[in-house]
C-alpha positions as CSV (number, residue, x, y, z in Angstrom):
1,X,-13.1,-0.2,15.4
2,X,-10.5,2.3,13.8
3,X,-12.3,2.8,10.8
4,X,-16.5,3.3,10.6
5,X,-18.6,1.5,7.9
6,X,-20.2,4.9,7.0
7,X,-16.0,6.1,6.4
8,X,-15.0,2.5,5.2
9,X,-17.7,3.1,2.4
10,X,-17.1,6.2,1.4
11,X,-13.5,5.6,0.4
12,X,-15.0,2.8,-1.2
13,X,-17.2,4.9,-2.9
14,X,-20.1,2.4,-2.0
15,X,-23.5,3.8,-1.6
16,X,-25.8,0.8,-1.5
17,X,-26.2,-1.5,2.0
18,X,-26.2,-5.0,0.5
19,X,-22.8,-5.0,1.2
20,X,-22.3,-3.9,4.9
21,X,-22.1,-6.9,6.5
22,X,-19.1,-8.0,4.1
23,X,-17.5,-4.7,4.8
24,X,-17.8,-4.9,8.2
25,X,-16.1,-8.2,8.0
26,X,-13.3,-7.4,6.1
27,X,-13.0,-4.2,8.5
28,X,-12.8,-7.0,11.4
29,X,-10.3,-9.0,9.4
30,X,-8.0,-6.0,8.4
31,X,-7.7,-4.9,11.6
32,X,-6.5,-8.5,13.1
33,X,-4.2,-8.7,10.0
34,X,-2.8,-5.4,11.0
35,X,-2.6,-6.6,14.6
36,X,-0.8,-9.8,13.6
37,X,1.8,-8.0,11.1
38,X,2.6,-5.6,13.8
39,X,2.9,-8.8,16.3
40,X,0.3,-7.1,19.1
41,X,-2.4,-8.4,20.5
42,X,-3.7,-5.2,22.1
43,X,-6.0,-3.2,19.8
44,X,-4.9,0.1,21.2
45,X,-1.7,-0.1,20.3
46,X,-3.4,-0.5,16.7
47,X,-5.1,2.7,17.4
48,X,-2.1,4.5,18.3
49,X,-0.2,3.6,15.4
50,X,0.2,7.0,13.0
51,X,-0.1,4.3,9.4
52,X,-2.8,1.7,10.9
53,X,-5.7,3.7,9.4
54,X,-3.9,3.9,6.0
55,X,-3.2,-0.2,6.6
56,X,-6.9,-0.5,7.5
57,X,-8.5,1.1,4.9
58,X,-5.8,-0.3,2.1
59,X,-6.5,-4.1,3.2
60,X,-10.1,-3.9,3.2
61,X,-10.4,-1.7,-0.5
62,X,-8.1,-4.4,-1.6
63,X,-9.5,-7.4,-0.2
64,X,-13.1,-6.1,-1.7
65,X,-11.7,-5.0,-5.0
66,X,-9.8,-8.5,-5.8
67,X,-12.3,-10.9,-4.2
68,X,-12.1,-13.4,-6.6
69,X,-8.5,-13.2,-7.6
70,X,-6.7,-11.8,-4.7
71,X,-3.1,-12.1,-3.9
72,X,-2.7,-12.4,-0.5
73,X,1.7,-12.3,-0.6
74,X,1.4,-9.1,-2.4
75,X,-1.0,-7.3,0.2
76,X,1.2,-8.9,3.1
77,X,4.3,-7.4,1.4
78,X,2.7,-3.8,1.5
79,X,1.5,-4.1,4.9
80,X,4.4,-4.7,6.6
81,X,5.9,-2.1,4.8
82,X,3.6,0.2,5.9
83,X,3.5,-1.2,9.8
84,X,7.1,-2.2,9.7
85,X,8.0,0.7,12.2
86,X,5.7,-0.6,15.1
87,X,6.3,-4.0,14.4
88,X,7.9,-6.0,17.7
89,X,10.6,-8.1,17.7
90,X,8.0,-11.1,18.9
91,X,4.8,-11.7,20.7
């Protein structure tokens, strides 16, 4: 994984564990989001890319923050913005 749950916590400023196993599945889920935006299936390519972390740790912080109301075409729209650079022309 490119970013720990002890990290992925902090920066949510989370200190309790009833919700590790959700922020360990939105860790999962941000990274294949990443993955899909930047049109890779090879995670290391994800690890090499110098904004992934920044994608990583924005998706999930969203994704927790707006659970009940998020908006999913917004959060795309920033992502690609910050992945646009490694982005292939297809898979």
């Amino acid at each position: 994984m490119l970013v720990a749950l002890d990290e992925m916590k902090q920066y949510l400023r989370v200190d309790f564990a009833d919700d590790d196993s959700l922020i360990e599945y939105l860790l999962s889920s941000a990274e294949k989001i990443c993955m899909d935006i930047m049109r890779t299936d090879d995670s290391d390519r994800l690890t090499s890319e110098p904004n992934a972390k920044t994608a990583v740790l924005y998706t999930v912080a969203y994704l927790y923050e707006h659970r009940e109301d998020a908006d999913h075409h917004a959060l795309m729209i920033t992502l690609r913005a910050l992945l646009f650079g490694s982005r292939q022309e297809g898979f």
